[in-house]
Structures are given as structure tokens and as C-alpha cells.
N, C-alpha and C positions, 0 to 999 in steps of 0.2 A: 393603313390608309394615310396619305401626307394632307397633315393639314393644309400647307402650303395649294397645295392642287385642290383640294374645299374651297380653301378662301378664292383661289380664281373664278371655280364657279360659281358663287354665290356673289360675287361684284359684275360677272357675265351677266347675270337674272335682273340684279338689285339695277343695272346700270341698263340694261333692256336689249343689249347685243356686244357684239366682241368688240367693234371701235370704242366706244365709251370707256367699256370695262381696261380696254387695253390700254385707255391714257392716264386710269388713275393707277394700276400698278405697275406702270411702266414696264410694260412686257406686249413686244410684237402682235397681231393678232393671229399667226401663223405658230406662233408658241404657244399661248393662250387656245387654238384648237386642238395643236398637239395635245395640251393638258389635261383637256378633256373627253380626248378620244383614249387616252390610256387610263383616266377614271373609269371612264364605261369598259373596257376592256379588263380592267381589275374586275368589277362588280358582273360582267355578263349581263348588261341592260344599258338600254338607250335612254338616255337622261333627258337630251336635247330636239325636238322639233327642227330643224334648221330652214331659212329662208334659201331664197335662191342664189343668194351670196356668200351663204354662213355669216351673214354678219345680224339680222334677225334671228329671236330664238324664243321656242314655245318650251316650257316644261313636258315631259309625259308625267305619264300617274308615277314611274320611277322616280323621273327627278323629282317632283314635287314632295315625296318622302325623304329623297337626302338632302332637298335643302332644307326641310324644316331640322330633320334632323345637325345637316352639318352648319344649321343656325346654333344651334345648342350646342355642340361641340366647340364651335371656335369660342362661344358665351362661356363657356365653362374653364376653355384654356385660360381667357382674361382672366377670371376668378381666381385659378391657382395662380398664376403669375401675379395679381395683388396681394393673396395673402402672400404666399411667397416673401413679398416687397416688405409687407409690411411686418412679416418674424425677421427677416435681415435688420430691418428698421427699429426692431424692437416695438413697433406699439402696435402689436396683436402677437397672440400667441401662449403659450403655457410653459409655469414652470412646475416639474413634479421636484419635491425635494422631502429626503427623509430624514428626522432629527434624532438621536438617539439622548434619550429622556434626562441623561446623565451629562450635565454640562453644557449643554447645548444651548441653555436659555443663556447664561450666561455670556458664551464666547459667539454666538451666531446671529441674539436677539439685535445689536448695533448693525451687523450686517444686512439680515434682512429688513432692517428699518429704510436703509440707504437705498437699500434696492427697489421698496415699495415709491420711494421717492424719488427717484431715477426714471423707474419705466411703469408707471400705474398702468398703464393699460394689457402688461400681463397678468394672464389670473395665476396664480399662484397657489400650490396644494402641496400643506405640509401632513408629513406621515410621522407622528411622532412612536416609535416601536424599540426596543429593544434592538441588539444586534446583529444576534441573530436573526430576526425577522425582516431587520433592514436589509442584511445580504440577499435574503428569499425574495424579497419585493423587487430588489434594484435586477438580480437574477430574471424574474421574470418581465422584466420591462415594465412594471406598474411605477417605476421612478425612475429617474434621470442620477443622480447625485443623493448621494445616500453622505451620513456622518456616524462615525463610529470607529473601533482600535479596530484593525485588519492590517494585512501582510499585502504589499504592496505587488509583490512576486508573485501574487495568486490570480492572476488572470485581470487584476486591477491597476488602476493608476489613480493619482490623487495628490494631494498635500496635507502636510504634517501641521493641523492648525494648532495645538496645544499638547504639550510633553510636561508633563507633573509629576514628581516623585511620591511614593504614596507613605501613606500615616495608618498608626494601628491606633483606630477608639478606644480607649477604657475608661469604665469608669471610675472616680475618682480613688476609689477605695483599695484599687485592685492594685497588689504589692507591683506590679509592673509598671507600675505610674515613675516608682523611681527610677528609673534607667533614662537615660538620654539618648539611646537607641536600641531599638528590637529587632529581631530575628524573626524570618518565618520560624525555626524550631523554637523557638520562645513560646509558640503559641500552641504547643502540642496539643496542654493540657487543657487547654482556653476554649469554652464553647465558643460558635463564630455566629454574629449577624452577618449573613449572607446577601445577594440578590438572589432573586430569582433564574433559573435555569435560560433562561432565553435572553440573558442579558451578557454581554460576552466578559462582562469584568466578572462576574462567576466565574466561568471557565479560567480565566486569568489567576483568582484567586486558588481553585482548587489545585489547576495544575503546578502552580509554586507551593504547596505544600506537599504536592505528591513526592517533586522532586529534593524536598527537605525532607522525606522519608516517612510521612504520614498522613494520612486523612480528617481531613476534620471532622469532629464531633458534637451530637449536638447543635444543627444546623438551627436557624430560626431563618427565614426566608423573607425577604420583604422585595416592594417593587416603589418605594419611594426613602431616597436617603435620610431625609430629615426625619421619618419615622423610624429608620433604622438606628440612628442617632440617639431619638429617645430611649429605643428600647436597650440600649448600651448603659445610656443613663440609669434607668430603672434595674441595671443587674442582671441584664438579658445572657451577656456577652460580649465579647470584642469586634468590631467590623474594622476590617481592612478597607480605606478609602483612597482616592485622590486628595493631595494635601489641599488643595482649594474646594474640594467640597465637602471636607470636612472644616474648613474654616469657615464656613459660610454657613453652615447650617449648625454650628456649634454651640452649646448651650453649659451651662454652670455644670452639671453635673457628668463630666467627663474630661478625660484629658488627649489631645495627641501625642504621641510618642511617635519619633521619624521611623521609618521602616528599611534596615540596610538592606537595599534586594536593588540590585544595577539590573535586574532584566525584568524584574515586576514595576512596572512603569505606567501610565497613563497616558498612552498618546491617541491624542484625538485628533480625527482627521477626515477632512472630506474625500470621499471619492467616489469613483465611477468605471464603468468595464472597460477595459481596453480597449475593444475590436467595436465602441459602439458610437455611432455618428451621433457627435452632439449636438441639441437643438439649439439655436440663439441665444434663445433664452437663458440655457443653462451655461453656454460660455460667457455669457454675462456675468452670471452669477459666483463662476469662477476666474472671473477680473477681476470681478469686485475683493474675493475673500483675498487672496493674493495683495490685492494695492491696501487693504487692511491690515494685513500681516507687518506688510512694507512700514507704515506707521504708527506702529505699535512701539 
């Protein structure tokens, strides 16, 4: 059904015959009948009563249901075309965004500060998960913009917001302390503090030791760095880190050692699906991180 052809009859009704209606949307009244003999002719019902001129007009029990209803239709149209206006406008709308727990506060907390101060009137919902979970989430459209190490190639697009070369924790005591650089085979014999499995610098880590021709042993698993940190301290074992998050959560009883690995890396990075239309909000959001980058 054309709105267009609604809205003539309802200013036909509202204006009380075709002259009136015909002067305020500037449409003949010989067009204006056209219009509404092809509505009734769509719908197989007589809408219109007509005078002996066609220029008076009575509702039937028809018309009297499409125009309440094609009141509420074109009321509805204005609706989306407001919000519409007002997500183009940025002040309404949503932003879904996923953080992954490792870094994120650091490199994204200035960002999203700018951004709450920018466009307060979007609600804003962060998903803070692991990497793997961020992929399931943003996969299933429960977020827009996800953060976390991923391959660009993979059906994704995005930017490279922080690249860190990584460090091996030990504690202080551990004859490895003296070197000035280590090797994934260095650590054959080395229990490992771990992340937990749903975190993708697990998989990062496992698989550069697979490819250095061993497994590690001896896992101890954690899901927050600063505790993995300690328990290095306390003789737990070695954790392989980002060199800034292991400087930051670093305490007396342990040391970094640089990690020579050119492909075991940390790059953190926001992204989102290829093929998926972004909302305002979220190319906002990656304006902002971008003109961040830019002044850094």
C-alpha cells in the first residue's frame, strides 16, 4: 500500500472534500480522485460516500477502519523517521561494544570517556568476555564492535589499536632471570601460568610452544593477570605476558625477561564483520578510536 495515496485520503476526510484537500497538497482534484479509486480498487471496498459532485465525502464502515488505521501508519512513519534523525544525529540510539578483559581498560578507558562526553544521550553496553566469546557474541549480532587479537582475513575488518612485544614472568629466584632474552624453547622445562581456555592469548601461547616442539606442562590457569602475576611470584611458574601488562601489574617478587618470538605478539585490536551495516553509533565510536590513535 503507498503511503503517499493514505496520506491523500486522510487530508480528503481531515479537510471534509476534494477542493480543500486538493489545495493543501497541491494535487488536482481529478488526481486526487484517481488516487482514491485505485486505493479502493487495491483493497476491493468503497471507502468514500461521494456527493453529487465528488467534491463532498462520507466515510463507509471501510473507510472509517483505514483511516484510523492509515492514521497510525503515517503516525508511525514520523516515528521512524525521527528516531532515524535522531541515530544519524547521534542523540538517541545504542552502542553494543565488547571489551576483552586483557588491556582494554588501559588503551580503551580514555576513549570511551571522550565518547560518553561526546554523545551522552547514547546508552551504551559493554560486554566485557574473553576472546573467544567476544567472536561468539559479535557473530551472533549481540555486539556491534568487539576488541580483542584476531586475523583481519577472517570474514572481519577493523584496526590495529596496540602491538606489544611479549615478556616471560619469573620469579626472581629462577636461574632464567639471568638472560637478557628467552626463547619459547627455553621454557620446556618451565611450569606455565596460563589464561584460561576462552581467552585467545591461551591459544597464542599454546600454539607457539607447539610450534617450538613442545607442550607445556604443568598448566596453572587464571582469568585475571595480576593474580597470575602473584602466583609467579610465589613459585607457581613462568607466565608469558604483553610487556605492558606485565609492567603494570608487576610486583618485587619477579622479573621480566624480553621474549625473542617475531610472531608471538600482542596486537590488540578493535573490530567488526565485514558484510555488517554499522549503526551511528558505532562509526562513531570508530572515529573516535582512529582520531585517538592519530594523537597518540
Amino acid at each position: 500500500m503507498d503511503l503517499k495515496v493514505l496520506r491523500y485520503f486522510i487530508e480528503i476526510i481531515d479537510a471534509g472534500g476534494f477542493g480543500k484537500a486538493s489545495e493543501k497538497v497541491h494535487l488536482t482534484q481529478p488526481a486526487l480522485s484517481k488516487a482514491v479509486r485505485q486505493l479502493e480498487e487495491e483493497l476491493d471496498l468503497v471507502l468514500l460516500e461521494r456527493g453529487k459532485r465528488g467534491t463532498q465525502v462520507k466515510l463507509t464502515q471501510a473507510g472509517e477502519v483505514v483511516y484510523r488505521h492509515g492514521k497510525e501508519l503515517l503516525a508511525g512513519r514520523q516515528r521512524m523517521l525521527a528516531e532515524l534523525s535522531a541515530q544519524r544525529s547521534l542523540t538517541a540510539g545504542e552502542l553494543r561494544l565488547g571489551l576483552a578483559p586483557l588491556g582494554s581498560a588501559e588503551i580503551f578507558a580514555p576513549v570511551i570517556a571522550k565518547y560518553r562526553q561526546q554523545y551522552p544521550q547514547i546508552e551504551m553496553h559493554l560486554l566485557v568476555r574473553g576472546g573467544v566469546e567476544q567472536t561468539l557474541a559479535i557473530q551472533k549480532g549481540e555486539i556491534e564492535l568487539a576488541t580483542g587479537i584476531i586475523n583481519f582475513d577472517d570474514g572481519y575488518d577493523g584496526i590495529r589499536v596496540f602491538n606489544d612485544p611479549m615478556v616471560v614472568v619469573l620469579p626472581k629466584e629462577n636461574p632464567l632471570t639471568a638472560r637478557e632474552m628467552l626463547s619459547i624453547h627455553d621454557l620446556i622445562d618451565e611450569p606455565q601460568v596460563m589464561f584460561e581456555t576462552e581467552y585467545t592469548l591461551h591459544q597464542l601461547v599454546l600454539n607457539a610452544c607447539q610450534h617450538a616442539g613442545f607442550s607445556p606442562q604443568n598448566i596453572t590457569r587464571v582469568s585475571q593477570a595480576d593474580f597470575g602475576i602473584a602466583l609467579v611470584a610465589a613459585g607457581t611458574g613462568v607466565m608469558i605476558l604483553p610487556r605492558s601488562i606485565a609492567r603494570r601489574y608487576s610486583v618485587s617478587g619477579v622479573v621480566n625477561i624480553p621474549l625473542a618470538s617475531d610472531e608471538l605478539r600482542w596486537e590488540l585490536s578493535l573490530f567488526w564483520r565485514k558484510e555488517q551495516v554499522l549503526s551511528f553509533a558505532a562509526q562513531a565510536m570508530i572515529a573516535l578510536v582512529k582520531k585517538h590513535l592519530t594523537q597518540k
